[in-house]
C-alpha positions as YAML, in Angstrom:
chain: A
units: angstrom
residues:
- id: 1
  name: UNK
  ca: [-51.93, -80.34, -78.92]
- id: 2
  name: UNK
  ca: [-50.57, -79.42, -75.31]
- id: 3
  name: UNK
  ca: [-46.90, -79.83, -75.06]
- id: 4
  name: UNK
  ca: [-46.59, -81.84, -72.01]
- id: 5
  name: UNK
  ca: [-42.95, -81.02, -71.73]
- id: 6
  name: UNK
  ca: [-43.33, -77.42, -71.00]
- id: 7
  name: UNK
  ca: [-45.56, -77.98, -68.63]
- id: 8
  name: UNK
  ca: [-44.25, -77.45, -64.86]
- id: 9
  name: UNK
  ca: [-45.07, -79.98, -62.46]
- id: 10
  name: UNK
  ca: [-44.76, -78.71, -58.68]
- id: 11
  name: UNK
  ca: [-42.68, -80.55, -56.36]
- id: 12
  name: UNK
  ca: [-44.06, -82.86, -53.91]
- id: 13
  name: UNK
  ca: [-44.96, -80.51, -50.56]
- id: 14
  name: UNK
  ca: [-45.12, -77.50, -52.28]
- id: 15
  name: UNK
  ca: [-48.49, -76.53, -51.21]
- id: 16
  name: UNK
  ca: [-47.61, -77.51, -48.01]
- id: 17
  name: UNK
  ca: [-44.99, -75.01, -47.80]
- id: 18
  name: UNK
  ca: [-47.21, -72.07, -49.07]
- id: 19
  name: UNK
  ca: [-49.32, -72.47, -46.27]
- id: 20
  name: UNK
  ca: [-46.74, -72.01, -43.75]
- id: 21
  name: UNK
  ca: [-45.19, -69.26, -45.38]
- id: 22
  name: UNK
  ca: [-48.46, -67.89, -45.38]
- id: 23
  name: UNK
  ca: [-49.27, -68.52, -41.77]
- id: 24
  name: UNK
  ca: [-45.76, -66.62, -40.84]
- id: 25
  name: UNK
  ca: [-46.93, -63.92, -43.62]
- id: 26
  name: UNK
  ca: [-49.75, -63.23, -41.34]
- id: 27
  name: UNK
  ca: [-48.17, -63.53, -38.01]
- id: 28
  name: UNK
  ca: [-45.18, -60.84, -39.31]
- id: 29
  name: UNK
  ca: [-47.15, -58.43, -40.78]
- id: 30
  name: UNK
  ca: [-49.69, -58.70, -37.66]
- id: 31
  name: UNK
  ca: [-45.84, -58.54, -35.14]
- id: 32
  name: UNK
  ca: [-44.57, -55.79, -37.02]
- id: 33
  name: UNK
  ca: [-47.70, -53.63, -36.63]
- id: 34
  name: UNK
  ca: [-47.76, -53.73, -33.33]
- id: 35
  name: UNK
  ca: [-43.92, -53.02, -32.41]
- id: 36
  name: UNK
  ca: [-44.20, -49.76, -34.82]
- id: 37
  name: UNK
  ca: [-47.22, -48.80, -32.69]
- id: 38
  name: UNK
  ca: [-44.91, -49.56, -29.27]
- id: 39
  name: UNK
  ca: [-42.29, -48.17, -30.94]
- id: 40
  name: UNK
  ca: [-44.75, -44.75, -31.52]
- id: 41
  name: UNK
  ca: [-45.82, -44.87, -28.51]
- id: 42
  name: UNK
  ca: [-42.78, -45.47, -26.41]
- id: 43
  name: UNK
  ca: [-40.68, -42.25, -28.50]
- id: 44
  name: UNK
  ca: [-44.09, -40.44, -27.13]
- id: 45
  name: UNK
  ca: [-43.33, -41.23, -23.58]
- id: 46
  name: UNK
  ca: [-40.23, -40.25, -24.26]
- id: 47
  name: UNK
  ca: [-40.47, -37.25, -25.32]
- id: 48
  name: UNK
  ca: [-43.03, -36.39, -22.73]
- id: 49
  name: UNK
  ca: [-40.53, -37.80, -19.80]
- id: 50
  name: UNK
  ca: [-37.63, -35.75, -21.11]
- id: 51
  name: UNK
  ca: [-39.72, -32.24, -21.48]
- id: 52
  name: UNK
  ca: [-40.89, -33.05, -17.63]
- id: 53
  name: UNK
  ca: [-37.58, -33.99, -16.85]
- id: 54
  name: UNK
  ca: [-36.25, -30.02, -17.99]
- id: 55
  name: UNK
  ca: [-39.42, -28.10, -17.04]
- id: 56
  name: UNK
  ca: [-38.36, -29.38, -13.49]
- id: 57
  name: UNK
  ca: [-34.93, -29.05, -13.44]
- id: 58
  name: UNK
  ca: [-36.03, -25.12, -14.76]
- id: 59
  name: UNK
  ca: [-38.27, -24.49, -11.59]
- id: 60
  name: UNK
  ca: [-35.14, -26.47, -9.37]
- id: 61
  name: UNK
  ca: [-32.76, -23.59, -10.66]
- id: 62
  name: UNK
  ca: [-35.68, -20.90, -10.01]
- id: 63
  name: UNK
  ca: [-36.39, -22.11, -6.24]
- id: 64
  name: UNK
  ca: [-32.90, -22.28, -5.69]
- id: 65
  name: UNK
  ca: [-32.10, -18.73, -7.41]
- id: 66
  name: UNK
  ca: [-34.83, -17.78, -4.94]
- id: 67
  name: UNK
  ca: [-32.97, -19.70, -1.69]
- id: 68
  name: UNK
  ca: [-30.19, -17.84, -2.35]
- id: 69
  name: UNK
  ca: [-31.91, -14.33, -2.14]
- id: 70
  name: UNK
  ca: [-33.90, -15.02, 0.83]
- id: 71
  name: UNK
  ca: [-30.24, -16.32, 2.06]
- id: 72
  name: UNK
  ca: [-28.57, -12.40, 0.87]
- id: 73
  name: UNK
  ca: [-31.91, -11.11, 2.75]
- id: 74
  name: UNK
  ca: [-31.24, -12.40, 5.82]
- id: 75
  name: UNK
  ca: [-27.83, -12.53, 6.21]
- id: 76
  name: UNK
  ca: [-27.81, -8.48, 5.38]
- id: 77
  name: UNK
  ca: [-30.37, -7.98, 7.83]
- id: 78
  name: UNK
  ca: [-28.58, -9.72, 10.55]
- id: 79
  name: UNK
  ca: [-25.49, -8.21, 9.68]
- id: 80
  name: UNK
  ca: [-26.82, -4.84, 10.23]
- id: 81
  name: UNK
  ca: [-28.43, -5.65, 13.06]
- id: 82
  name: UNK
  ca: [-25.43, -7.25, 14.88]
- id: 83
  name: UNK
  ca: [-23.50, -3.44, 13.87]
- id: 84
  name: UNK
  ca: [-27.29, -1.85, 15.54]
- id: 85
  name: UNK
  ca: [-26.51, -4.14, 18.96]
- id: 86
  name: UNK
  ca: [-22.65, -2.96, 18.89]
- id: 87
  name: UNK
  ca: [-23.86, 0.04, 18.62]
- id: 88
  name: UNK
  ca: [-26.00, 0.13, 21.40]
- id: 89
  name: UNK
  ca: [-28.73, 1.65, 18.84]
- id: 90
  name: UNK
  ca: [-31.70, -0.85, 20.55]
- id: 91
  name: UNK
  ca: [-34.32, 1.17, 18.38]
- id: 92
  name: UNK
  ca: [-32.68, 0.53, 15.50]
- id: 93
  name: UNK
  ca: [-31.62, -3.14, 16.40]
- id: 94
  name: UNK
  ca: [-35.81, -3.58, 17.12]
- id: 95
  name: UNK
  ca: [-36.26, -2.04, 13.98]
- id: 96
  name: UNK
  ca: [-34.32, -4.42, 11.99]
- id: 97
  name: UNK
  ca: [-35.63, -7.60, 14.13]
- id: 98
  name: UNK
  ca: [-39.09, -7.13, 12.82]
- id: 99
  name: UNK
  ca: [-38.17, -6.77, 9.80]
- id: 100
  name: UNK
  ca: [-36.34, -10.43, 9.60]
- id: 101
  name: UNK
  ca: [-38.07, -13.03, 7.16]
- id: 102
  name: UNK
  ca: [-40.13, -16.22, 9.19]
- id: 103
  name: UNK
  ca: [-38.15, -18.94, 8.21]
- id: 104
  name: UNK
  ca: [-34.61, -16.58, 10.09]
- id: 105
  name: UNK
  ca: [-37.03, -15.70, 12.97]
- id: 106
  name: UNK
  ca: [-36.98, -19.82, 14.95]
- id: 107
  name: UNK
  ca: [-32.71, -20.04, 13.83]
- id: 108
  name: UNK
  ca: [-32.43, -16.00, 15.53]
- id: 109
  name: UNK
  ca: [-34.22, -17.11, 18.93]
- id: 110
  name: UNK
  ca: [-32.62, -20.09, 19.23]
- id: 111
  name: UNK
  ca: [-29.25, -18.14, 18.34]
- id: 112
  name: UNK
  ca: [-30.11, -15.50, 20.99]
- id: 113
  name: UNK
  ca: [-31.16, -17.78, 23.93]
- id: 114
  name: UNK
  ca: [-27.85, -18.94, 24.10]
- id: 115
  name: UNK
  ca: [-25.60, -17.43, 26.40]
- id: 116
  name: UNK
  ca: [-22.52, -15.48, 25.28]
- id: 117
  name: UNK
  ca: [-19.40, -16.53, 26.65]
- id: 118
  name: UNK
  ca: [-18.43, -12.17, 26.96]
- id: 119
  name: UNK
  ca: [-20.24, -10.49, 29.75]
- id: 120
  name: UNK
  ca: [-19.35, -7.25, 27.89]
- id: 121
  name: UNK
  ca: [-20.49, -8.80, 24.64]
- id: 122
  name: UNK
  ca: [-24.48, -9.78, 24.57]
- id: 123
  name: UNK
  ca: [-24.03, -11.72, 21.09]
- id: 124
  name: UNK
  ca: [-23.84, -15.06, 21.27]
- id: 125
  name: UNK
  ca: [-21.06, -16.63, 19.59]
- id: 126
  name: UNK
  ca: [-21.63, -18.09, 16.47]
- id: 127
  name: UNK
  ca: [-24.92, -16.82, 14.25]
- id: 128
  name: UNK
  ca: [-27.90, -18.33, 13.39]
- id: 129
  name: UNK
  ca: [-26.90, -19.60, 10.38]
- id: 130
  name: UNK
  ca: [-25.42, -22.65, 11.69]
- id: 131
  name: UNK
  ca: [-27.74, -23.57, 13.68]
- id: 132
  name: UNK
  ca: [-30.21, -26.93, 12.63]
- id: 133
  name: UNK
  ca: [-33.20, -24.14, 13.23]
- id: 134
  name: UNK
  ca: [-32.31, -22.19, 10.42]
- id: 135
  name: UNK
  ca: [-33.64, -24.01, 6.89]
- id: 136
  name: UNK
  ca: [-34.92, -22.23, 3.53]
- id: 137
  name: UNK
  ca: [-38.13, -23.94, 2.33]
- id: 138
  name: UNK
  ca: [-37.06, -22.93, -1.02]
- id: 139
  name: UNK
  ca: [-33.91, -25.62, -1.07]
- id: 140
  name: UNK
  ca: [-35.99, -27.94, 0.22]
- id: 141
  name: UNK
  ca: [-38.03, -27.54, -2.93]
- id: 142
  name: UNK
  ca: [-34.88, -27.43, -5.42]
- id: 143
  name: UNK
  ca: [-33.73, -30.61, -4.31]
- id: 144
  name: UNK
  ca: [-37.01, -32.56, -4.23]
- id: 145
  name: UNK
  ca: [-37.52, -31.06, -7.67]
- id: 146
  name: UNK
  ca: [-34.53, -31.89, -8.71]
- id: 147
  name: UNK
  ca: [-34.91, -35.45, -7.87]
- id: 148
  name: UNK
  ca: [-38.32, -35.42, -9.64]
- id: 149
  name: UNK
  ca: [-36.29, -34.24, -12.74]
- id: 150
  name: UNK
  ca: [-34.12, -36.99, -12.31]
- id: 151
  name: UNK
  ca: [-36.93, -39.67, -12.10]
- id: 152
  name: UNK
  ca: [-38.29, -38.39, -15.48]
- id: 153
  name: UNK
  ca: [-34.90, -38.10, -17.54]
- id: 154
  name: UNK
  ca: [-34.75, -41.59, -16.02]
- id: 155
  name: UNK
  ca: [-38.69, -42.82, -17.00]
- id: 156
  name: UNK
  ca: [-37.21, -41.18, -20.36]
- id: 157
  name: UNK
  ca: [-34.27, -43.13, -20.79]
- id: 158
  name: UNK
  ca: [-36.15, -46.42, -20.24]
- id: 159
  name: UNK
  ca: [-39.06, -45.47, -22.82]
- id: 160
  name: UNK
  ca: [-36.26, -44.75, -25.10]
- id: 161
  name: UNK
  ca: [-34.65, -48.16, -24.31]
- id: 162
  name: UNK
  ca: [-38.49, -49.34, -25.00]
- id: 163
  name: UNK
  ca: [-38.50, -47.75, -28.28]
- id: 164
  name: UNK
  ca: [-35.13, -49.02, -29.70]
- id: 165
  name: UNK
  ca: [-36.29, -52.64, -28.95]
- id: 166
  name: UNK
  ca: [-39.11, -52.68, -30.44]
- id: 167
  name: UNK
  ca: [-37.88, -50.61, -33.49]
- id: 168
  name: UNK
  ca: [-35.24, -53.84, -33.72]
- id: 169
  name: UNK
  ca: [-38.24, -56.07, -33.57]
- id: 170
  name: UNK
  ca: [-39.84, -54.58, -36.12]
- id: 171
  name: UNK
  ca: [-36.54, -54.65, -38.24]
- id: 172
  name: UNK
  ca: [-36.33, -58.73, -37.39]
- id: 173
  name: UNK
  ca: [-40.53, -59.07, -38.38]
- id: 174
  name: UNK
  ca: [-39.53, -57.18, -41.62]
- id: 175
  name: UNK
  ca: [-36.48, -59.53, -42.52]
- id: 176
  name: UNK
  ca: [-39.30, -62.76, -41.96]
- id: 177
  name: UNK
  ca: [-41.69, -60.34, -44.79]
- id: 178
  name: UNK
  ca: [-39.30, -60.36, -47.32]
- id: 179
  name: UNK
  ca: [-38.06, -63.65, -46.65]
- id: 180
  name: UNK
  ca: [-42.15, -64.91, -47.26]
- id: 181
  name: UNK
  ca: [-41.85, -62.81, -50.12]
- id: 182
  name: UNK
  ca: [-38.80, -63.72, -51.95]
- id: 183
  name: UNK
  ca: [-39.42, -67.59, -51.03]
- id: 184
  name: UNK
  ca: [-41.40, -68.27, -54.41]
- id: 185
  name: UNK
  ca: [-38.62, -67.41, -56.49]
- id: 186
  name: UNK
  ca: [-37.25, -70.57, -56.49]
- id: 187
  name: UNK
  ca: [-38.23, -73.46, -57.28]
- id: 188
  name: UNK
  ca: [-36.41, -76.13, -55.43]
- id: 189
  name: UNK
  ca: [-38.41, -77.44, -52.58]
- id: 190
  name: UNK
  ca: [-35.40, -77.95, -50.35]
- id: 191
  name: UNK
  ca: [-34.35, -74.28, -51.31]
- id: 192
  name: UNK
  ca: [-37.80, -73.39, -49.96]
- id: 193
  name: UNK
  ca: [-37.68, -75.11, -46.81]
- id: 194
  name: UNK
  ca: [-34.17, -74.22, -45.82]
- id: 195
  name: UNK
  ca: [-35.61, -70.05, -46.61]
- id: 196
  name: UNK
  ca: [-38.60, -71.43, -44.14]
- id: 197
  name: UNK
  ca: [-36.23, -72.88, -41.48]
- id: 198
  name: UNK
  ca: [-34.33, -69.09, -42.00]
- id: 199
  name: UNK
  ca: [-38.02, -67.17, -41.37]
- id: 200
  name: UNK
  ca: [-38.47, -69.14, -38.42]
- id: 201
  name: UNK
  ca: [-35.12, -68.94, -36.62]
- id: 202
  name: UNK
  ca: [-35.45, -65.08, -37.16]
- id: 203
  name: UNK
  ca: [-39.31, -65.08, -36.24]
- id: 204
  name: UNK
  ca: [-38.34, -66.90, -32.63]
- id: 205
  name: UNK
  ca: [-35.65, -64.79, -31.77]
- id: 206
  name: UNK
  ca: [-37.85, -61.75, -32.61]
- id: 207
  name: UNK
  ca: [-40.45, -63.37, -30.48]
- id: 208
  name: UNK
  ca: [-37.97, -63.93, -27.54]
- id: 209
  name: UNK
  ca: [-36.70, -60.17, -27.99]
- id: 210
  name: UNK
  ca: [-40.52, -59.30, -27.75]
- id: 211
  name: UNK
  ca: [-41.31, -61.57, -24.86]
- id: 212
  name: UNK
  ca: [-38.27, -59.67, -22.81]
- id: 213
  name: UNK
  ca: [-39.42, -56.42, -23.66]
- id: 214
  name: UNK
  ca: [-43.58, -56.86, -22.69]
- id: 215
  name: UNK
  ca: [-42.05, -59.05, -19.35]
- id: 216
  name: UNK
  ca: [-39.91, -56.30, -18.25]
- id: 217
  name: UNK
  ca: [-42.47, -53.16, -18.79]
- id: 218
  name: UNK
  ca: [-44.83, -55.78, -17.13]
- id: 219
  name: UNK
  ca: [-47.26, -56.28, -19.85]
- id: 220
  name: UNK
  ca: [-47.05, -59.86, -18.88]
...
C-alpha cells in the first residue's frame, strides 16, 4: 500500500511561481548574453581608441621633432645671412637667400620691406621670426594631431566606461540566475515568493542600469 504520509503535497501557487521564475530564467540568461557581448565589444573599441589615441600622439611628437628642425634651419640660415649683409658680402648674402626654406621666404619679405630705423644699418629691426607671416606647417600638424589623440584617448575612456557598465549588468543578470536557481530549494511558498520579489528588485534595477547605458550611447 502507498503511504500517504510520505507523500509531499505542493503548496497552493506553487506552479504558479515556477512559471515566473521561469519567465525571469529566460529573460536573465537572454540580458546577460547580450551585456557580455557589449561588454566584448565595448573593451574592443577600447582598445582600438586607445592604440589610435598613441599612434597619433607618436606622429604629433614626429611633426613637431620636425618643426623644430625646419625652425634650427632657418634660423641658421638667417643668422648667417644677417653676418653676409654686415659684411657687405651681397654674393654671399644672395647666396644664402635662395637657399631659405618656403614657409621663411613670405615672414623674410615682409621682414625686409620694413624700413630700418638706422640709415647706416639696412636690417630692419626685429627678424622675421616674430612676425604673424612666419608659421611652420609642421606645428600646425602636431597640434591638430594632438587634439585627434586626445579625441580618441577620450572615445576610449567612454567605451571603457561602456564596458564596466555593462560588465556590472551582467554581474546583476547573474545574481537573478542563481537566485532562479537556488529558489527550489525550499519549500515554503512564502520563502519562494519573497526570493521572487528579491529576483525582481535586482532584475529592474539591472534593467534601469541598462536603459541608461543604451540611452546615453544612443541606442535608443
Amino acid at each position: 500500500m502507498i503511504n500517504l504520509n510520505k507523500l509531499k503535497i505542493p503548496e497552493k501557487g506553487t506552479p504558479k511561481i515556477d512559471a515566473f521564475f521561469a519567465i525571469l530564467l529566460l529573460i536573465a540568461t537572454l540580458s546577460t548574453a547580450f551585456c557580455v557581448y557589449q561588454a566584448t565589444r565595448w573593451n574592443g573599441l577600447q582598445a582600438v581608441d586607445f592604440g589610435e589615441s598613441a599612434k597619433l600622439r607618436t606622429e604629433s611628437i614626429r611633426a613637431t621633432n620636425t618643426a623644430n628642425s625646419q625652425l634650427i634651419i632657418d634660423v641658421q640660415l638667417y643668422t648667417s645671412w644677417v653676418n653676409a649683409v654686415s659684411k657687405d658680402d651681397h654674393i654671399q648674402a644672395k647666396f644664402i637667400e635662395e637657399r631659405f626654406r618656403e614657409e621663411f621666404r613670405p615672414a623674410f619679405e615682409a621682414w625686409i620691406a620694413q624700413p630700418s630705423n638706422d640709415p647706416k644699418n639696412p636690417i630692419p629691426a626685429g627678424s622675421p621670426f616674430d612676425l604673424p607671416e612666419y608659421a611652420l606647417s609642421k606645428y600646425d600638424e602636431s597640434i591638430r594631431l594632438e587634439e585627434e589623440a586626445t579625441a580618441a584617448f577620450n572615445k576610449g575612456k567612454d567605451a571603457n566606461e561602456n564596458g564596466d557598465f555593462y560588465i556590472l549588468n551582467t554581474v546583476l543578470f547573474a545574481i537573478v540566475l542563481f537566485f532562479c536557481g537556488v529558489y527550489s530549494k525550499w519549500e515554503s511558498i512564502k520563502i519562494r515568493i519573497g526570493i521572487l520579489l528579491v529576483a525582481l528588485l535586482i532584475c529592474t534595477l539591472a534593467f534601469y542600469s541598462l536603459g541608461s547605458i543604451l540611452f546615453t550611447v544612443g541606442l535608443v
